[in-house]
C-alpha positions in Angstrom: -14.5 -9.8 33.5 -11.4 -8.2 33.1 -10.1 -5.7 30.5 -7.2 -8.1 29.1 -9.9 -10.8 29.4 -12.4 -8.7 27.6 -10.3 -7.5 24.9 -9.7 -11.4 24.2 -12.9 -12.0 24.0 -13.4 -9.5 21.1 -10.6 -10.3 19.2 -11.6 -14.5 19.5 -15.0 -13.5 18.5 -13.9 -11.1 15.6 -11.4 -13.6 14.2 -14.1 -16.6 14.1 -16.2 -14.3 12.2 -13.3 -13.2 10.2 -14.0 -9.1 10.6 -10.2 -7.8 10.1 -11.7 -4.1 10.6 -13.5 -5.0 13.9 -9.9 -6.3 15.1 -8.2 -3.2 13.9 -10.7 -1.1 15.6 -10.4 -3.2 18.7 -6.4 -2.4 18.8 -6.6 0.9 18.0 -9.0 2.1 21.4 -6.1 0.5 23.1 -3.2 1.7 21.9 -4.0 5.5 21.7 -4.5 7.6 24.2 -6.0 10.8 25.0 -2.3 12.6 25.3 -1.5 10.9 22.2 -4.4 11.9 20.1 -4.2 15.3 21.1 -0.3 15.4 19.9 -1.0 13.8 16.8 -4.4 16.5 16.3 -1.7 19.1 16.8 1.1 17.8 14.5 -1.7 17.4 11.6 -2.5 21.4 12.0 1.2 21.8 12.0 2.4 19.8 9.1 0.0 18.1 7.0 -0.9 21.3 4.5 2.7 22.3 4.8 3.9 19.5 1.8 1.9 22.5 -0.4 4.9 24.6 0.4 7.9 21.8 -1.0 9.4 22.3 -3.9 7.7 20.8 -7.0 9.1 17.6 -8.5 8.5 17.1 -12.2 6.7 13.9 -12.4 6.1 12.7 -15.9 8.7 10.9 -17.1 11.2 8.5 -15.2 12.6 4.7 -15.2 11.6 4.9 -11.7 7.9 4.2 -11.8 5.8 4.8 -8.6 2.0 4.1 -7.7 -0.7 5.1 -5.6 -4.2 4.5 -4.7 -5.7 7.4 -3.2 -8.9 8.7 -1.6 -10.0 12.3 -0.6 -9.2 12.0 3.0 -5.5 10.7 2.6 -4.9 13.7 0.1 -2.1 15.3 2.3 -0.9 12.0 3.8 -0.3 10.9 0.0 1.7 13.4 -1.0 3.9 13.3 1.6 4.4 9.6 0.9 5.2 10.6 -2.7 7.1 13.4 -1.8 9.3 11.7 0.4 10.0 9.0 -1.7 10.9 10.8 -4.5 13.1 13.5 -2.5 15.2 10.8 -1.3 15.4 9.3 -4.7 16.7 11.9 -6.1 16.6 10.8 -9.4 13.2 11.4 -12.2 10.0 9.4 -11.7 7.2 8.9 -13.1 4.1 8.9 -10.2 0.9 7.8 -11.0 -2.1 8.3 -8.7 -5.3 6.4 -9.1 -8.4 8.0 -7.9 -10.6 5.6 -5.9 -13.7 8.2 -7.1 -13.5 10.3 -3.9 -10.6 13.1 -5.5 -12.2 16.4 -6.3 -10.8 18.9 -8.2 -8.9 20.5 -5.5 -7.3 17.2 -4.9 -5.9 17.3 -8.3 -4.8 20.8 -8.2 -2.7 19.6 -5.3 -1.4 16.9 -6.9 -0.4 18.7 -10.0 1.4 21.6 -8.3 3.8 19.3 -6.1 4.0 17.1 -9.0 3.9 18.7 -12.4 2.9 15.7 -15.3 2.0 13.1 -13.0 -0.6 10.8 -14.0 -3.7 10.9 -12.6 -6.5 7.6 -13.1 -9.9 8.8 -12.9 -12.1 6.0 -11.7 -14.2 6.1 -14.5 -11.4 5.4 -17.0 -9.8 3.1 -14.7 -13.3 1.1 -14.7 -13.5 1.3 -18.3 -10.1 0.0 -19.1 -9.8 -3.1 -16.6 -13.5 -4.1 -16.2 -13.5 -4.6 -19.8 -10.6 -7.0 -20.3 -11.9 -8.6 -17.5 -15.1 -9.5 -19.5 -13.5 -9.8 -22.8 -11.6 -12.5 -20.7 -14.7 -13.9 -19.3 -12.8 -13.3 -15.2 -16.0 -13.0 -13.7 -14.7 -13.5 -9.9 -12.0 -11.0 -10.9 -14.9 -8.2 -12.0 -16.7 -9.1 -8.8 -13.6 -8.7 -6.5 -12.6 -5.8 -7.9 -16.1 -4.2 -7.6 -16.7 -5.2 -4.3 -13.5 -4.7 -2.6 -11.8 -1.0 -3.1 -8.2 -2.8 -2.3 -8.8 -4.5 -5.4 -7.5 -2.1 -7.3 -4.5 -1.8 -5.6 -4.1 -5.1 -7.1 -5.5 -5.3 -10.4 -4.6 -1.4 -11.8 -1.2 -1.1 -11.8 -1.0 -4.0 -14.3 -3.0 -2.0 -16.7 -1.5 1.9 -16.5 2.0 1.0 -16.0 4.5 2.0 -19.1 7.8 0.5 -18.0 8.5 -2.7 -17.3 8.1 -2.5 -13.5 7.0 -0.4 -10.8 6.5 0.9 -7.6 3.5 0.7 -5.2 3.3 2.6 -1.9 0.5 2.8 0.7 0.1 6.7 1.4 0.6 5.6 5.3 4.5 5.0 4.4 7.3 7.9 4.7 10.8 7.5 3.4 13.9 9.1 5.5 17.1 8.1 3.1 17.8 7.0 0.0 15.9 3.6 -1.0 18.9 1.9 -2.6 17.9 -1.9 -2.6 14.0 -0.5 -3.8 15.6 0.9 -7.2 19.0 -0.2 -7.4 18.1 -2.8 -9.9 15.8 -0.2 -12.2 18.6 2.0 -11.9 21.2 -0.7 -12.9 19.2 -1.5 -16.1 18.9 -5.1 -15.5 16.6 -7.1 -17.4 13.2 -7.0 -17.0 12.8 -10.6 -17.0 15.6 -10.9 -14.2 14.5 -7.9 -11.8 13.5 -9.2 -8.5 10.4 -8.6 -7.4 10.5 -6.8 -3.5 7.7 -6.8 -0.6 7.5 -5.4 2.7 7.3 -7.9 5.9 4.4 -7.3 8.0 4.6 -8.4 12.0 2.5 -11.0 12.1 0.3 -13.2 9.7 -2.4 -11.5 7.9 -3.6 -13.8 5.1 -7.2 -14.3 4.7 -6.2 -18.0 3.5 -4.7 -20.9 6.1 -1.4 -22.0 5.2 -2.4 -25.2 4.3 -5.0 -24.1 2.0 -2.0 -21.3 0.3 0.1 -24.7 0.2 -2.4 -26.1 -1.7 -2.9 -23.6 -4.4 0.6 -23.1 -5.0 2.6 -26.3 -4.8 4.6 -24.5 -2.2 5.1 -23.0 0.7 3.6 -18.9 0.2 5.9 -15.9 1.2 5.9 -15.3 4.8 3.9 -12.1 6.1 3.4 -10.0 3.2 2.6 -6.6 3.6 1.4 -4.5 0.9 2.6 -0.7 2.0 6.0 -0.8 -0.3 6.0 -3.2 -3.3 8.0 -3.4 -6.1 6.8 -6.3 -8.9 7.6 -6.5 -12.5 4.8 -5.4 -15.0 4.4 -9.7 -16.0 3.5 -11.0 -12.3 0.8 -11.4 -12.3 -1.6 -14.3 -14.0 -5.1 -13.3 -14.0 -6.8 -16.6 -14.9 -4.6 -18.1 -11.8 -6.2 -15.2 -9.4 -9.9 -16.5 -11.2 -9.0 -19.9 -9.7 -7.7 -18.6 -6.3 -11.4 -16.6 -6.1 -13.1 -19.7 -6.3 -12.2 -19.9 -2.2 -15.0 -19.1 0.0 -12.7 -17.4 2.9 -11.6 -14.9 0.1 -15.1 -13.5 0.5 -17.5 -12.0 3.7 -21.0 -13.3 4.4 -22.8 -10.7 2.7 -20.7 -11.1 -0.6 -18.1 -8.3 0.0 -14.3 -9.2 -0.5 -12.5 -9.6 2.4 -10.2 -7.1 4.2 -6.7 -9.0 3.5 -7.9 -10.4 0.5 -6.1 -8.6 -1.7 -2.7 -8.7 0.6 -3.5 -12.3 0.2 -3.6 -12.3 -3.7 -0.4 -10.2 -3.7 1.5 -12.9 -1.2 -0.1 -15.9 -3.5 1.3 -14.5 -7.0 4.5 -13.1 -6.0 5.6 -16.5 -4.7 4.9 -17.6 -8.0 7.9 -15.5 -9.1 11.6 -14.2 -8.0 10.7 -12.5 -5.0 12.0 -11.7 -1.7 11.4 -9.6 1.3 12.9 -6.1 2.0 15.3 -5.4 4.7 14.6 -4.6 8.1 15.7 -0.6 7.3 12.1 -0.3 5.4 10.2 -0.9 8.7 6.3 -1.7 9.8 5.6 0.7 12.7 8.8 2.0 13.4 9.3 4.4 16.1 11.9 7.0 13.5 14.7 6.4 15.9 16.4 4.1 14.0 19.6 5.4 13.2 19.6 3.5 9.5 15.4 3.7 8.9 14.9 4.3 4.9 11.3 4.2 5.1 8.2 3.3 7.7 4.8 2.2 7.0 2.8 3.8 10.3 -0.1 1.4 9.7 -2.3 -0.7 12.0 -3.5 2.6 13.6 -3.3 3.8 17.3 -0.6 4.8 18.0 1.9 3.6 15.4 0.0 5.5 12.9 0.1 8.8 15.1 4.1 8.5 14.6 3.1 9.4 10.6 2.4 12.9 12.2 3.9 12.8 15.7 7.8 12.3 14.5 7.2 11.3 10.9 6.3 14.6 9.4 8.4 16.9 11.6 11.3 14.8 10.7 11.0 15.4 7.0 9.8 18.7 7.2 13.1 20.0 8.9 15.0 17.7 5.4 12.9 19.2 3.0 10.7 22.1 4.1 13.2 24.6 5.7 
């Protein structure tokens, strides 16, 4: 058997049994190689501790409201995220970082010196606040998710900590290089909250946990075409909890032994934004894009291989010469 035969093989088998992680992992043994790991090992010694060195950004306050799930391990890539973003926005924001429960105190000392008065969501007061209304409510599916899928509350959170009337949600595997015009234009514009469009990222290829016709089903329509969740922008109304209760019901939102699965919550995200005004970003805020592009405004280096080694590779030198010299 051949490799190209092989790696088919894998991927057939992984989809049947609907392991997204095994799939990932499968794509990223191929796609980086020794030469390129060792690059990317270098540029991480290089530049990732470096964003301790930028210039702090007040954080506080701001009609420009940016969010985050974090975890220990993505400390550094995070605040680049951040910091790039709000560099190029150029204008206050309010960031706020919710703690998966991996963030130790030095994580938080990091956070608050290269963003004074940002908001940080312990997990415990995160669980507090949202798994209660979920039981006052009576969502059980929607405590269970939520529990059993960390993505969850990439979903759910927002909803619950945000104080303006929309916000901003970025995957810390995304880097902006200019200024995100059509992501805040609207905020910046003051237009109605009731009128602001929500905005999504395309992905490059379908990643729904859901069949199309079964997405059809739920939602009298067609859903939004290859949503990905690594820059979002959606009002502080869109989404219906009772509706996602109804949409949990589905057994292909869960895994055999009873954990969520892995583009479950993209899935939820695609499902309820086409419930409301939303469309897709331009091609300028790009899903593995190589940083040549002469117009980029931001990159989500996900997937990993090597598209995520760009993050490091050409990514972070690129913004350290804007911001760090």
């Amino acid at each position: 058997m051949s490799e190209n035969q092989l790696i088919k093989l894998l991927r057939t088998s992984a989809r049947r049994l609907k392991l997204g992680k095994a799939l990932l992992k499968i794509h990223h043994l191929r796609a980086l190689t020794i030469p390129g790991a060792i690059k990317m090992q270098i540029a991480k010694r290089r530049y990732l501790t470096s964003i301790l060195n930028a210039k702090p950004i007040p954080a506080g306050e701001g009609a420009i409201e940016v969010h985050m799930l974090l975890h220990h391990k993505r400390i550094y890539e995070g605040l680049w995220s951040l910091y790039s973003f709000t560099y190029f926005c150029d204008q206050p924001c309010r960031i706020v970082v919710h703690n998966d429960g991996s963030l130790t105190n030095l994580d938080l000392e990091k956070l608050n010196k290269v963003f004074p008065q940002c908001q940080i969501i312990d997990r415990e007061t995160a669980d507090s606040v949202v798994v209660s209304y979920f039981k006052s409510k009576r969502l059980v599916k929607c405590a269970e998710f939520r529990q059993k899928l960390i993505f969850a509350l990439k979903l759910f959170d927002p909803f619950f900590f945000t104080k303006n009337n929309s916000f901003i949600l970025l995957d810390s595997d995304v880097l902006f290089f200019s200024y995100p015009k059509k992501l805040i234009e609207e905020i910046t514009a003051n237009t109605y909250p009731c009128e602001l469009t929500n905005l999504y990222s395309t992905d490059n290829s379908y990643r729904y946990c859901l069949q199309s016709t079964d997405l059809a089903n739920f939602l009298g329509k067609d859903c939004i075409e290859k949503f990905n969740p690594g820059v979002v922008r959606s009002r502080q109304d869109t989404l219906d909890f009772e509706r996602i209760e109804r949409y949990l019901q589905h057994p292909d939102f869960w895994n055999a032994d009873g954990t969520g699965n892995y583009y479950a919550e993209l899935t939820l995200w695609a499902m309820e934004l086409t419930k409301s005004n939303t469309v897709p970003l331009p091609d300028t805020y790009a899903i593995c894009p190589s940083t040549d592009e002469p117009d980029l405004v931001a990159g989500h280096y996900c997937g990993g291989g090597y598209w995520a080694s760009l993050f490091y590779i050409r990514g972070l030198p690129r913004l350290a010469a804007t911001f760090l010299s």
